[in-house]
C-alpha positions as CSV (number, residue, x, y, z in Angstrom):
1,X,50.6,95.0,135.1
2,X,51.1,98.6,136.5
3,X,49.4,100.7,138.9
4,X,50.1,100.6,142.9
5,X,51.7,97.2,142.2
6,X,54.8,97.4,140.2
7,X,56.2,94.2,139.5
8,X,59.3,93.2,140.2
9,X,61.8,91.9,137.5
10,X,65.2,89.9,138.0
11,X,67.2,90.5,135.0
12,X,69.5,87.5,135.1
13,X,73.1,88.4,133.8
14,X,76.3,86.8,133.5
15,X,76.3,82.9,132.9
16,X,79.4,80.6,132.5
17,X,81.2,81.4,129.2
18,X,83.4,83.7,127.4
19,X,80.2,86.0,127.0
20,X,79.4,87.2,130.5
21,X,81.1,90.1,130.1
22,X,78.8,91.1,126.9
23,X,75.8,89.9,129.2
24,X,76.5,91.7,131.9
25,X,76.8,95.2,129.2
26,X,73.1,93.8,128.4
27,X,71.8,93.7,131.5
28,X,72.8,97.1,132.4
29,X,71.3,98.5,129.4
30,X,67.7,96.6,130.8
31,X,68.2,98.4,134.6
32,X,69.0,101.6,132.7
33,X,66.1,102.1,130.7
34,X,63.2,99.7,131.9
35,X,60.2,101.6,132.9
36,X,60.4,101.7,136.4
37,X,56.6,103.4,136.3
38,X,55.9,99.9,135.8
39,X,58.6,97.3,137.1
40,X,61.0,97.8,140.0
41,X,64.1,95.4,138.4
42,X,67.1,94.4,140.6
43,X,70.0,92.6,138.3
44,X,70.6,89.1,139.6
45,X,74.3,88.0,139.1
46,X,74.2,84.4,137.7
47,X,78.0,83.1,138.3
48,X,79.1,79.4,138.5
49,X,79.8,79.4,142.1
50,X,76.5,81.6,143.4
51,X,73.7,83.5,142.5
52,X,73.7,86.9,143.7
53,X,72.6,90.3,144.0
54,X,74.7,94.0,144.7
55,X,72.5,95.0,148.0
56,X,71.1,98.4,147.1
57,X,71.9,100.3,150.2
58,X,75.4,98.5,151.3
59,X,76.9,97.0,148.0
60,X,77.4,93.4,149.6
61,X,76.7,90.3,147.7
62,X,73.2,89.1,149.1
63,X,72.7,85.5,148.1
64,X,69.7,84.8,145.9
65,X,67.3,81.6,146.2
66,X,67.3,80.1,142.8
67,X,64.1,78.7,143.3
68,X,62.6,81.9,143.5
69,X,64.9,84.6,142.6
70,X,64.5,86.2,145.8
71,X,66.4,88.0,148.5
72,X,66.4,89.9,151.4
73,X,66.1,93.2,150.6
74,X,65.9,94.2,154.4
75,X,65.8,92.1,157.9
76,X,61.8,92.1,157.4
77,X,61.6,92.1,154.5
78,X,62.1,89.8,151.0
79,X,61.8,91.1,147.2
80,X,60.6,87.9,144.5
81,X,60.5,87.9,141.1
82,X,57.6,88.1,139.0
83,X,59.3,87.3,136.2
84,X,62.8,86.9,134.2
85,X,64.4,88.6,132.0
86,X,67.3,86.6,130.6
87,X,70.3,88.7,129.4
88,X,72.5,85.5,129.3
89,X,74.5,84.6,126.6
90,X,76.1,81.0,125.9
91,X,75.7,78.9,128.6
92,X,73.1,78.3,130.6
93,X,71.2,81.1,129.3
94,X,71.5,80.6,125.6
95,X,71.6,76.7,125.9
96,X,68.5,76.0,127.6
97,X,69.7,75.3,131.0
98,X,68.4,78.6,132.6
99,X,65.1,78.0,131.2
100,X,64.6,74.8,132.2
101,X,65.3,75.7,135.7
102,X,63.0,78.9,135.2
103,X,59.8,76.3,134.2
104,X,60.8,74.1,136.9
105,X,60.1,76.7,138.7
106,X,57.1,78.6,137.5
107,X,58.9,81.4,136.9
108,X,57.4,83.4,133.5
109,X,60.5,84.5,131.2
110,X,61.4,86.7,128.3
111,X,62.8,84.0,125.9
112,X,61.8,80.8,124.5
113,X,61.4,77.0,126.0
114,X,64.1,75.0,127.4
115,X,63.5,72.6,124.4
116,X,64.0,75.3,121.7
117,X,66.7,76.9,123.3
118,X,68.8,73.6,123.6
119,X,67.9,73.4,120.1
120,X,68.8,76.2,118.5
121,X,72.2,76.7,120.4
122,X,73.3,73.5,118.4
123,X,74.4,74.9,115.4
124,X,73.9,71.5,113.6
125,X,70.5,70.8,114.9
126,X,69.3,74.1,113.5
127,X,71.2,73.5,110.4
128,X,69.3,70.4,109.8
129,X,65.6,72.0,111.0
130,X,65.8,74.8,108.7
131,X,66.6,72.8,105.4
132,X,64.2,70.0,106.5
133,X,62.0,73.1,106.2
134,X,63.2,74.5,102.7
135,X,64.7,77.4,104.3
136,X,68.1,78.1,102.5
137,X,71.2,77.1,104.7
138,X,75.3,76.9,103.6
139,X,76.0,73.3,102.9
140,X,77.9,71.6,106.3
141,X,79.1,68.4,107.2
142,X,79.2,67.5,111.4
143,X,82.7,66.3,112.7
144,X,82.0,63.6,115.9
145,X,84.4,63.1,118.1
146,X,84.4,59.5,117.3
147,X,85.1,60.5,113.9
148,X,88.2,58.8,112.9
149,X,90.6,62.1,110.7
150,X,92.5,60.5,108.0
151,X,93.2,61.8,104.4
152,X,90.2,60.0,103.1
153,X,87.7,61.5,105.6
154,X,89.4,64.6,105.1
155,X,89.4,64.5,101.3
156,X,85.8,63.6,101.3
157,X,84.7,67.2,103.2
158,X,86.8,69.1,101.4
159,X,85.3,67.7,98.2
160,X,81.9,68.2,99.6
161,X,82.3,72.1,100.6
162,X,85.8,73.2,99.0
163,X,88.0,75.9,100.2
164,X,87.5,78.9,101.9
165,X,85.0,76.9,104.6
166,X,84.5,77.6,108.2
167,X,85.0,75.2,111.7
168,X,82.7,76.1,114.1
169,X,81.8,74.8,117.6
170,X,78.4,73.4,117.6
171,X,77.1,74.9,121.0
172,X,79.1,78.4,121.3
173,X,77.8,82.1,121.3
174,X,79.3,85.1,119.8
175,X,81.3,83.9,117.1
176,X,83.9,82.0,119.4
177,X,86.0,79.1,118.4
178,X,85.3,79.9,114.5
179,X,87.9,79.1,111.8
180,X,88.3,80.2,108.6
181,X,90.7,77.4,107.0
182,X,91.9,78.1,103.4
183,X,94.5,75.6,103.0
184,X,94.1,71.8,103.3
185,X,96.3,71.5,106.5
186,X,94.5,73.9,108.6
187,X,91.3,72.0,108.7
188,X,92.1,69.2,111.2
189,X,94.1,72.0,113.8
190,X,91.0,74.5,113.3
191,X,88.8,71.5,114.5
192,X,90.7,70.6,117.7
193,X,91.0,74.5,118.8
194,X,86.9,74.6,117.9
195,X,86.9,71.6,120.5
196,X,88.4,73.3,122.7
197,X,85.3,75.4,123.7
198,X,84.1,72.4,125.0
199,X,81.4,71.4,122.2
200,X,80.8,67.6,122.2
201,X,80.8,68.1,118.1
202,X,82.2,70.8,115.5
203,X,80.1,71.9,112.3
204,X,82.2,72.3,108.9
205,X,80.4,74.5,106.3
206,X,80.7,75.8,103.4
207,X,81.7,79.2,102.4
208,X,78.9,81.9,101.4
209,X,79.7,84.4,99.1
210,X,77.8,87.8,99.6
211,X,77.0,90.4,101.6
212,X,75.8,89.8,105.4
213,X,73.1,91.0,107.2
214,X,70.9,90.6,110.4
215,X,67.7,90.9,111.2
216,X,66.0,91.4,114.5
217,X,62.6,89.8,115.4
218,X,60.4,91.3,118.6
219,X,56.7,91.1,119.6
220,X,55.1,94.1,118.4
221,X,53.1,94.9,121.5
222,X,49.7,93.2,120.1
223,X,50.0,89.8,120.5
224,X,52.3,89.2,117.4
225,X,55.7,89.7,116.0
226,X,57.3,92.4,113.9
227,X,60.8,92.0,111.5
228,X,62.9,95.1,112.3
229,X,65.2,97.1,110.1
230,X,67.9,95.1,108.1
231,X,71.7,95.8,109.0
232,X,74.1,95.2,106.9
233,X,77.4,94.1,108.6
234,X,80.8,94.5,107.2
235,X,83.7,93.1,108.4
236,X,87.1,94.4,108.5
237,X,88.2,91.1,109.6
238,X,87.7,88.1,107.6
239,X,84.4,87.2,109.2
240,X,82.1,88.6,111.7
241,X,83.9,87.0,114.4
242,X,84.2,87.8,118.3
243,X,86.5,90.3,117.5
244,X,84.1,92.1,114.8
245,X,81.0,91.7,116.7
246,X,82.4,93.1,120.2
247,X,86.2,94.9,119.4
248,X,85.0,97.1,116.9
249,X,87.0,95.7,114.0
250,X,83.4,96.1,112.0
251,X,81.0,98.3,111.2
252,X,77.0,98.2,111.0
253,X,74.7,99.9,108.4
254,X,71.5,100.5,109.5
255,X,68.8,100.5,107.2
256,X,71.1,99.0,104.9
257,X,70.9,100.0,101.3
258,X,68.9,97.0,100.0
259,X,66.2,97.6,97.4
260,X,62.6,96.6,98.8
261,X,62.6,93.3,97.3
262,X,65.8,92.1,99.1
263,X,64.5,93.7,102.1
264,X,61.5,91.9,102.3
265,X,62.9,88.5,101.4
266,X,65.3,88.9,104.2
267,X,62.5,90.0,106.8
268,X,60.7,87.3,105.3
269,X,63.4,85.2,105.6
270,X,63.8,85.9,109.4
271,X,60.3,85.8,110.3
272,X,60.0,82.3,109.2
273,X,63.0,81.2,111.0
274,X,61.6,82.7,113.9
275,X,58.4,80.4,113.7
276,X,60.1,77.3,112.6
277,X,62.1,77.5,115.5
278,X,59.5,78.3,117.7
279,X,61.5,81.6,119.3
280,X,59.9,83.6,121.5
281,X,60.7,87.4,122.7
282,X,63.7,88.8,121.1
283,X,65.6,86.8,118.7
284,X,68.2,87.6,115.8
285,X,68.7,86.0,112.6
286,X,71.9,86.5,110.5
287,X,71.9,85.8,106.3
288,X,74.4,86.0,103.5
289,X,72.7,87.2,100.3
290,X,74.4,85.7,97.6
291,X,74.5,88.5,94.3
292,X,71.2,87.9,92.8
293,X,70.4,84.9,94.9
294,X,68.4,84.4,98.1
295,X,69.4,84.6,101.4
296,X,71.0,82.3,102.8
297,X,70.7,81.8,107.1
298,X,73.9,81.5,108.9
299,X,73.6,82.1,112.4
300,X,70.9,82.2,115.1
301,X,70.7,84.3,118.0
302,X,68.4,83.4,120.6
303,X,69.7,85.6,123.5
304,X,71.2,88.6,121.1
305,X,73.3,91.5,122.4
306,X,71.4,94.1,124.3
307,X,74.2,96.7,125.0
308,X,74.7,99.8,123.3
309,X,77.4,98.5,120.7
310,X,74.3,95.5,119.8
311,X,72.5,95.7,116.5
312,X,69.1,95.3,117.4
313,X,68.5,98.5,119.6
314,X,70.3,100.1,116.3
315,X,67.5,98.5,114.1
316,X,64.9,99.4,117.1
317,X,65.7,102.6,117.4
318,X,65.3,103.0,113.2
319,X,62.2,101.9,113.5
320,X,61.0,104.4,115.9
321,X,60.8,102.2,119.2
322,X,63.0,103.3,121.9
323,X,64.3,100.6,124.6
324,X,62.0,101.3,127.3
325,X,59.2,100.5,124.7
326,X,61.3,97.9,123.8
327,X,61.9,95.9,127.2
328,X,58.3,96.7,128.1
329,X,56.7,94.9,125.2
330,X,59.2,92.0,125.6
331,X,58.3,91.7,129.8
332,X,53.9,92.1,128.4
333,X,54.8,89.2,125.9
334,X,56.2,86.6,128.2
335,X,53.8,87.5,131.4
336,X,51.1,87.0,128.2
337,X,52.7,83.6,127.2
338,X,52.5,82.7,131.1
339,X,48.2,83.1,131.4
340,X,47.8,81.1,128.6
């Protein structure tokens, strides 16, 4: 995996949603600081009219063969990927799409299967998983659009999870399309503007009271997986929404200032999300401890933010591993997944 034969890696970027901007801020953070003693990466451009790459030499768009990720580099000669690393968030790099295509293909890649990413992009689905599980989630009721909204239907949910709640789209990244509805009124409008994201159904769940924090899993270089850091987010809006995450209207505390029991249950917390779900490579888990309560899971993050406003190569860099180290033990894991 080194030597006179560097391998080369496509580091996929962009996608088809509102968070290709924050992908491609990811990606550039991989080309910047992947050791290229080791891999020679070119960023592949994944748009929803073409794939592409910036030609080194003459800055032209040179098309890229999505069967193999590869393209002419020169008139003699053609560069093909090795392997994938996916810096796309939302769709079809947080949805499953991408990695379906990827296995098609044969092509090794740094995050999970096709079937776990589908799943755990649904917010509902993984709702449901974790508490079939026992692992502690906000109560939620699923809005179908076939579900007839009258005052009894809407009487019923607000019964079942009171006010403050939140709408969210089932299938969308980065905090986009939440509501926070406080008054009666608001829920039905909050659930057509969540629709409008294009999710087929909206999640409704209850309010957590607490403080929130995130924790990042990665491989830890030997075959297994290591809970990073805790952060501790705090808002200045009234959630961590689009705006918080990626506008800096919040602000992130890392190590937060958590006794070692609540650390631990958090990390503990996260790690088991992470092998319920089946997640592979780099993966995020976001909690609201309730005071004097267990955590609570709120948010999954399959592809997380890799730029250098992103939490986990703050909670990385805490923990002493820098993001060469970083993107190398995540490229080692997935090529190790591959010769299985």
């Amino acid at each position: 995996m080194g030597g006179s034969n560097p391998l080369h890696i496509a580091v996929l970027a962009g996608g088809y949603s509102g968070e290709a901007d924050v992908s491609r801020r990811s990606a550039a953070m991989v080309m910047e600081h992947v050791d290229r003693t080791r891999f020679v990466p070119y960023l592949v451009h994944i748009d929803p009219d073409n794939w592409w790459v910036e030609h080194p030499d003459t800055s032209e768009r040179t098309p890229v063969d999505k069967e193999t990720l590869a393209y002419k580099h020169t008139e003699d000669t053609t560069v093909q990927a090795d392997l994938a690393f996916v810096m796309v968030h939302g769709t079809p790099g947080e949805d499953g799409q991408l990695q379906a295509h990827l296995d098609l293909c044969g092509i090794p890649h740094t995050t999970a299967s096709a079937r776990v990413m589908a799943t755990t992009f649904h917010k509902g689905w993984t709702t449901a998983l974790l508490r079939d599980a026992g692992i502690s989630v906000a109560q939620s009721v699923e809005c179908l659009p076939s579900d007839r909204w009258d005052e009894t239907r809407q009487k019923e949910v607000l019964e079942t999870l009171g006010l403050p709640c939140f709408v969210k789209p089932n299938e969308s990244g980065s905090s986009l399309g939440i509501t926070r509805v406080t008054q009666r009124e608001q829920l039905w409008p909050a659930v057509l503007e969540a629709r409008k994201t294009g999710t087929s159904t909206v999640l409704i769940e209850a309010r957590l009271k607490g403080r929130e924090f995130t924790c990042g899993i990665i491989p830890d270089g030997l075959g297994g997986i290591q809970a990073l850091p805790i952060t501790e987010i705090v808002s200045d809006n009234d959630f961590f929404d689009y705006a918080a995450k990626y506008d800096g209207q919040s602000h992130e505390i890392t190590p937060a200032q958590l006794d070692p029991r609540d650390t631990n249950a958090l990390q503990d917390q996260a790690v088991m999300v992470y092998q319920t779900l089946h997640l592979k490579g780099m993966a995020r888990v976001d909690m609201m401890m309730e005071q004097g309560g267990e955590p609570h899971v709120i948010e999954i993050n399959a592809v997380p933010g890799f730029s250098a406003e992103s939490i986990i190569p703050q909670q990385a860099n805490v923990a002493g591993i820098n993001k060469a180290n970083l993107i190398s033990r995540l490229i080692d894991e997935a090529l190790r997944r591959q010769a299985k």
